[in-house]
C-alpha positions as CSV (number, residue, x, y, z in Angstrom):
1,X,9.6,-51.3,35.0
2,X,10.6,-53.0,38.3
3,X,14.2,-53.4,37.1
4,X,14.1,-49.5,36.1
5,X,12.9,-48.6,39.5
6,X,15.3,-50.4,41.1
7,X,18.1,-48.6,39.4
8,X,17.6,-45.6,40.9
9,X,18.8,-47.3,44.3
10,X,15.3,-46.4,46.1
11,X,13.4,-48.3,48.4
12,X,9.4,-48.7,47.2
13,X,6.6,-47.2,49.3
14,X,4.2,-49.1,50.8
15,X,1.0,-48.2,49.2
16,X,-1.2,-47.2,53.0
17,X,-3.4,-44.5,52.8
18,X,-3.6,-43.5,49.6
19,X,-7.2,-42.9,47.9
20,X,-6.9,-44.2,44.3
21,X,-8.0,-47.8,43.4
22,X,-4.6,-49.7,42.0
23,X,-3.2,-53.2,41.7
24,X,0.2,-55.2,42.1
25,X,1.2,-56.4,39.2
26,X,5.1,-57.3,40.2
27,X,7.4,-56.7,43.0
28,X,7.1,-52.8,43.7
29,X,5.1,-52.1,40.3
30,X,1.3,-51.2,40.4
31,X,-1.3,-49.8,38.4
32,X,-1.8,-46.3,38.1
33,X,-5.2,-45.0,39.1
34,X,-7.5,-47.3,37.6
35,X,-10.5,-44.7,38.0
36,X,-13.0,-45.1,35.0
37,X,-11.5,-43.0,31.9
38,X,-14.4,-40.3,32.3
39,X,-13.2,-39.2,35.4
40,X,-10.4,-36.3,35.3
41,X,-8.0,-36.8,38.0
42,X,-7.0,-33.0,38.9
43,X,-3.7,-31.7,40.3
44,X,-1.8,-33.5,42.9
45,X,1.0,-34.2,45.0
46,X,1.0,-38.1,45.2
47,X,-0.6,-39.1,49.2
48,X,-0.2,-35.4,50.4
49,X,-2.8,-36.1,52.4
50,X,-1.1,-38.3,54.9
51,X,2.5,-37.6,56.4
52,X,4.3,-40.6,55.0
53,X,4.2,-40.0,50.8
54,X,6.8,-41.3,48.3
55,X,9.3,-38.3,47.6
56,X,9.6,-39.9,43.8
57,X,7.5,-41.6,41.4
58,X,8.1,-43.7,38.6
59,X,5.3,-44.5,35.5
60,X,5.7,-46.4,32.6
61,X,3.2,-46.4,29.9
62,X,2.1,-50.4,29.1
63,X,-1.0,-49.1,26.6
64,X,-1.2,-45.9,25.8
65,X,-4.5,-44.7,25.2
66,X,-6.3,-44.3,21.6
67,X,-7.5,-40.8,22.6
68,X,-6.7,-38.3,25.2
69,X,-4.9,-39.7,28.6
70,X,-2.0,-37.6,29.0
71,X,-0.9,-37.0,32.3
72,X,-0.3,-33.4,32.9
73,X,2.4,-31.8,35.5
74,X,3.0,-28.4,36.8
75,X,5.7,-27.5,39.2
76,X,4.5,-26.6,42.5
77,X,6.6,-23.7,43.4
78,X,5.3,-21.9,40.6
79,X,1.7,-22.4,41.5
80,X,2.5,-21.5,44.8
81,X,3.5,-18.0,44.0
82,X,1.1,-17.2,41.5
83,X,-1.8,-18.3,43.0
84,X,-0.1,-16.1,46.2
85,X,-0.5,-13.2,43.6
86,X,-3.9,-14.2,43.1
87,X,-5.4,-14.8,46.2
88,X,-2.8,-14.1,48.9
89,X,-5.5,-14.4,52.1
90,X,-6.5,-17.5,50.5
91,X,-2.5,-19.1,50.4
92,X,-1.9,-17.3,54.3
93,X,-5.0,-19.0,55.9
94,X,-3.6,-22.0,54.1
95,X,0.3,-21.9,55.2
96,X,-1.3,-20.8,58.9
97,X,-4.7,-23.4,59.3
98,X,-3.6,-26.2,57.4
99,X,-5.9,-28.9,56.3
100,X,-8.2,-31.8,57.3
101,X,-9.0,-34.6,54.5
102,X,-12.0,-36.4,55.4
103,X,-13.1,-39.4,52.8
104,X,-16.1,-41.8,53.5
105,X,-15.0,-44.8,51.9
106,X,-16.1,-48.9,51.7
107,X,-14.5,-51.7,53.2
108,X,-14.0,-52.7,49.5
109,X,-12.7,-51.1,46.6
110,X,-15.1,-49.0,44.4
111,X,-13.8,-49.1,40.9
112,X,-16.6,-46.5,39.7
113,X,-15.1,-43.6,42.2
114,X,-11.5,-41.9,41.2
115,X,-11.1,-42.2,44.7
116,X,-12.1,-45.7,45.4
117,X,-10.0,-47.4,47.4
118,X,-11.7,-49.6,50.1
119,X,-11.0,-49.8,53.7
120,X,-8.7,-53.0,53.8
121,X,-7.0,-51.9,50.4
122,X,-5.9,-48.7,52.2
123,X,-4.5,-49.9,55.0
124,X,-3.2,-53.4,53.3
125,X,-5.2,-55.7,55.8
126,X,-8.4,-56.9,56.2
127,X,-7.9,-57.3,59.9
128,X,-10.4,-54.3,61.4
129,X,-8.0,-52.9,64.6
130,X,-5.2,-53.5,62.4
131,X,-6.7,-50.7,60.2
132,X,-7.3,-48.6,63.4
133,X,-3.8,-49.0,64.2
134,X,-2.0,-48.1,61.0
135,X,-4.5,-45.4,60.7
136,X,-3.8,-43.7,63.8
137,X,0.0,-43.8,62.7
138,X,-0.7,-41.5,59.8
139,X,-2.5,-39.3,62.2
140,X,-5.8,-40.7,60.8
141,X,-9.2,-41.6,62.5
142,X,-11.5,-44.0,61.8
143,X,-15.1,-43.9,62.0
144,X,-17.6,-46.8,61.2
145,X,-21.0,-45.7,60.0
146,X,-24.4,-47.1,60.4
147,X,-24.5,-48.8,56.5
148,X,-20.9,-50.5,57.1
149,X,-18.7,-47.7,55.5
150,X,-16.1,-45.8,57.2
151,X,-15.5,-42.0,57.5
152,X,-11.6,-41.0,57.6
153,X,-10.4,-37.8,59.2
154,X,-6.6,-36.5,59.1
155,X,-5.2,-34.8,61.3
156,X,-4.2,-31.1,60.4
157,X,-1.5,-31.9,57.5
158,X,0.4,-28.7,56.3
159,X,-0.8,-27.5,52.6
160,X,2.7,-25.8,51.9
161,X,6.0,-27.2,52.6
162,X,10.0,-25.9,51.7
163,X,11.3,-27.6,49.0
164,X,14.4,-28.5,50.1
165,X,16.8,-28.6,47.3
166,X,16.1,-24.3,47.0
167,X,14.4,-23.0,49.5
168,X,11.4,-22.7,47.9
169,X,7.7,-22.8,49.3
170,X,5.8,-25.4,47.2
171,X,2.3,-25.7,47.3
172,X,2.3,-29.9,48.7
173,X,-1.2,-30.6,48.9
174,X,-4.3,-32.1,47.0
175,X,-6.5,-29.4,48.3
176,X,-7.7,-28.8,44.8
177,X,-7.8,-32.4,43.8
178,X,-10.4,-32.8,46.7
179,X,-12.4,-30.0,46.4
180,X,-13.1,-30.3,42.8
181,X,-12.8,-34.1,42.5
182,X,-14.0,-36.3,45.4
183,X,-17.6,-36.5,44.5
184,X,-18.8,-40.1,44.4
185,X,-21.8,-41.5,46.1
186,X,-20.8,-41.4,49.6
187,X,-18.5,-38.1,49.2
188,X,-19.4,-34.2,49.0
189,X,-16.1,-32.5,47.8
190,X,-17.1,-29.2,49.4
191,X,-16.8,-31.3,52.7
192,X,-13.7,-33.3,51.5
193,X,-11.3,-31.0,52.8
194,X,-11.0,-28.3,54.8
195,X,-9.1,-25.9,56.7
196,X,-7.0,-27.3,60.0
197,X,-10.1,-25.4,61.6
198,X,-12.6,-26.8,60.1
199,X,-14.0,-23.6,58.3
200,X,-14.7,-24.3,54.3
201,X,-12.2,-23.5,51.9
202,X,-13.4,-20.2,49.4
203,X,-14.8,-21.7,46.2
204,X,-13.5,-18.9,44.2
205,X,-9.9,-19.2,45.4
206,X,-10.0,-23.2,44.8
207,X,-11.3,-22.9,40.9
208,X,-8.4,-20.1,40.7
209,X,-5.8,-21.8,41.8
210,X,-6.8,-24.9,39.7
211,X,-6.8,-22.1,36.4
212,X,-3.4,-21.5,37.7
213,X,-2.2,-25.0,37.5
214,X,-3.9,-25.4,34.2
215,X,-2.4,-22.5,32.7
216,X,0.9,-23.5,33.6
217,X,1.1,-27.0,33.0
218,X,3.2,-29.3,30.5
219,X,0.7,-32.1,29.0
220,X,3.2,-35.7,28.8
221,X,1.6,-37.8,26.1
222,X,2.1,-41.4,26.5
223,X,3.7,-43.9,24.1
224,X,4.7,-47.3,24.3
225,X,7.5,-47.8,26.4
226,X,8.0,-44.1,27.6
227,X,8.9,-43.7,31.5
228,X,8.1,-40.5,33.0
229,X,10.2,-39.3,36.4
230,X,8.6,-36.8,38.9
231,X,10.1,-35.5,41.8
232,X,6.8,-35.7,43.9
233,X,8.2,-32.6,46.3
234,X,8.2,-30.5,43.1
235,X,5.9,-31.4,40.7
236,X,2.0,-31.6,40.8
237,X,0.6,-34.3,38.3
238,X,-3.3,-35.4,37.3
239,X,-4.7,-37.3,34.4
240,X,-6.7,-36.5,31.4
241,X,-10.1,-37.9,30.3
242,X,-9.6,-40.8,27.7
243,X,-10.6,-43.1,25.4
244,X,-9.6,-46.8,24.5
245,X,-7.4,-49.4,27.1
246,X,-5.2,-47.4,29.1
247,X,-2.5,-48.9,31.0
248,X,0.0,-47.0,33.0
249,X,2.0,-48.4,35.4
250,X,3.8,-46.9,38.5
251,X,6.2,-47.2,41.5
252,X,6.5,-45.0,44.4
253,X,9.9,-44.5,45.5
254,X,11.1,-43.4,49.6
């Protein structure tokens, strides 16, 4: 995988404020989300929720699973105009707010939450202002509670962006992701993200937009061996319940 990566000529991302729980296992290769297979990772743009994200990403299937685990992608420009059909205040408060992504989160990993990932593994040290520090880089604030965990606040990220190749306005965010997935013990959803102004999102809008992606997605079942490309400016992905010893693997590519 490491030697397929490297082929395309692309520099790996350091892995800093993203929310899943992963693992090295060589050189730029990680795990993908190692959330527990119950949990159903919904549409995303890989770390759209801080300003530095890999623009491609590369998986390779290790161990396919023995019963569901596909890994589902829609393009984003295509959600982005339907769901401007659908609910067109709901897309113009988003292209004119943005949105906040707030997380409370351990200082270690939680492998029971799909978005687990502890204090030091997020920011790659265990070193406490060194975590302040390459927070407030990515625009992100840290706040330590009473009971040792840490809330994290963005600063306003944009939810649609141009795609540059034509022209197009993608909808680049994990709004849905968030409002429908991060729901652990320490995290509401409703509260996970909001608008730049801090007003709530509208429910209804959110579980449309997510029917959109659904309805308009292209399912990638995994086999032994198979690599799967995604142009993260373009394409949404998420993940599919499963069954048996998944292993996918991944790189994320400047």
């Amino acid at each position: 995988m490491d030697t397929v990566f490297k082929a395309f000529g692309r520099p790996d991302l350091e892995y800093i404020g993203g929310a899943a729980v992963r693992s090295n296992v060589y050189g730029s290769v990680h795990t993908a989300n190692e959330s527990p297979s119950h949990c159903y990772i919904t549409f995303h743009h890989e770390m759209a929720q801080v300003p530095v994200y890999p623009q491609r990403l590369f998986f390779f299937c290790e161990i396919p699973a023995t019963k569901g685990g596909a890994t589902p992608i829609c393009l984003s420009h295509v959600v982005y105009d339907k769901t401007q059909q659908a609910e067109p205040q709901f897309v113009k408060d988003v292209e004119d707010k943005g949105l906040i992504y707030t997380r409370i989160i351990s200082q270690e990993d939680d492998p029971e939450s799909s978005q687990g990932r502890g204090l030091f593994s997020t920011f790659l040290t265990r070193d406490k202002q060194l975590c302040i520090e390459r927070a407030a880089r990515l625009g992100v604030t840290l706040e330590w509670l009473d009971n040792g965990d840490v809330k994290t606040v963005t600063n306003v990220i944009p939810g649609v962006k141009l795609y540059d190749k034509n022209g197009k306005k993608v909808w680049f965010n994990s709004l849905v992701a968030a409002y429908t997935g991060w729901k652990d013990k320490r995290n509401d959803p409703v509260k996970a993200i909001t608008y730049g102004d801090g007003s709530p999102l509208p429910k209804d809008a959110v579980y449309k937009c997510l029917n959109i992606m659904t309805e308009n997605c292209v399912a990638f079942p995994w086999q032994v061996g198979d690599v799967l490309y995604i142009d993260n400016n373009a394409v949404l992905h998420s993940r599919e319940r499963f069954e048996g010893p998944r292993r996918i693997l991944a790189c994320l590519g400047k």
